[in-house]
N, C-alpha and C positions, 0 to 999 in steps of 0.2 A: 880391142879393135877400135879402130878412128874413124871416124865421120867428118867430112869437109862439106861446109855448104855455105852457098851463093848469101851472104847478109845485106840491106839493105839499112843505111841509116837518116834519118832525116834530123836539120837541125830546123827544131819549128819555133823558138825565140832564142835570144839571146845566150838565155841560163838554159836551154829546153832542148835535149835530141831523145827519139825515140827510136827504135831498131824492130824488124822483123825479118823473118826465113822466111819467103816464097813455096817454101818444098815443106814445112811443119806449121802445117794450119794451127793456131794458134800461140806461136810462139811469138812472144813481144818483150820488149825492154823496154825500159827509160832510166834516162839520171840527167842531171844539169850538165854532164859533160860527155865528151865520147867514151873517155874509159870507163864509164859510168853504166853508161848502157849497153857499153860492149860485155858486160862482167853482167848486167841484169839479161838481157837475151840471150846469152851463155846458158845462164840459171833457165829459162827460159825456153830452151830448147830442151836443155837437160830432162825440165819435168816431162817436157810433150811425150818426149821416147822413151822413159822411163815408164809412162802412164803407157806406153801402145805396149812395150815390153810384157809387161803386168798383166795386160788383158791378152796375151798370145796372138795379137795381130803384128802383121810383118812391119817396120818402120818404111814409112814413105822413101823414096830414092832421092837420092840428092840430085838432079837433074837440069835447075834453073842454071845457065850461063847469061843470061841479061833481063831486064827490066820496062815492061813499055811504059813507062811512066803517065804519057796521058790516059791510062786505065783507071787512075786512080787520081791524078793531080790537074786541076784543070787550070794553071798558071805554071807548068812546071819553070820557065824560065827563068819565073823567083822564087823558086826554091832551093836550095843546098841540099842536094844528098850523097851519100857516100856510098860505096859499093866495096865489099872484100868479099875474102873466104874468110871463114870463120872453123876451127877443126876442134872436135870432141871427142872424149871419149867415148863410144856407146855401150848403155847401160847392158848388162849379162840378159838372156833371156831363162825364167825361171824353168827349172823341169817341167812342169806343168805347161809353160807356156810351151816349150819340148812338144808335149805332147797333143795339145792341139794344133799344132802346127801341123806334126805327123797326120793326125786323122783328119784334118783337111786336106793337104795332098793325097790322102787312101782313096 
């Protein structure tokens, strides 16, 4: 099964952009270039869901369609950011995780 979600990238020097998902708290990238940290927040995502997977909690919804920027930038005007979708595979849920799932909905 696939996963699409809202990615955000910022380039913060020259050699420097770093990436996050909105909808997977803690997922983060970097590298010196955009395919760089597109391939690291990748990875990045990957762990997040793997790790909610693991512990039989549902993964977050992919839900974000924009970005308020002044939340977080307080010059956004000079700044560079990028905005795609980003699509994954998602990780299997284990039987176990199966099964607390069930006895949480019971």
């Amino acid at each position: 099964m696939k996963r699409t979600d809202m990615v955000v990238y910022e380039r913060v020097a020259e050699d420097s952009c770093g990436g996050w998902c909105p909808d997977i708290g803690g997922a983060v990238g970097a590298g010196d270039r955009l395919e760089l940290a597109r391939e690291s927040l990748s990875e990045g995502m990957t762990f997040q869901l793997e790790d909610v997977a693991e512990r039989g909690v549902r993964a977050p919804l992919a839900v974000s369609k924009s970005v308020d920027f002044s939340e977080f930038d307080l010059n956004p005007a000079n700044s560079h950011h990028e905005i795609e979708w980003l699509t994954l595979d998602l990780p299997e849920i284990s039987s176990n995780a199966d099964r607390h799932t069930a006895q949480a909905a019971a």
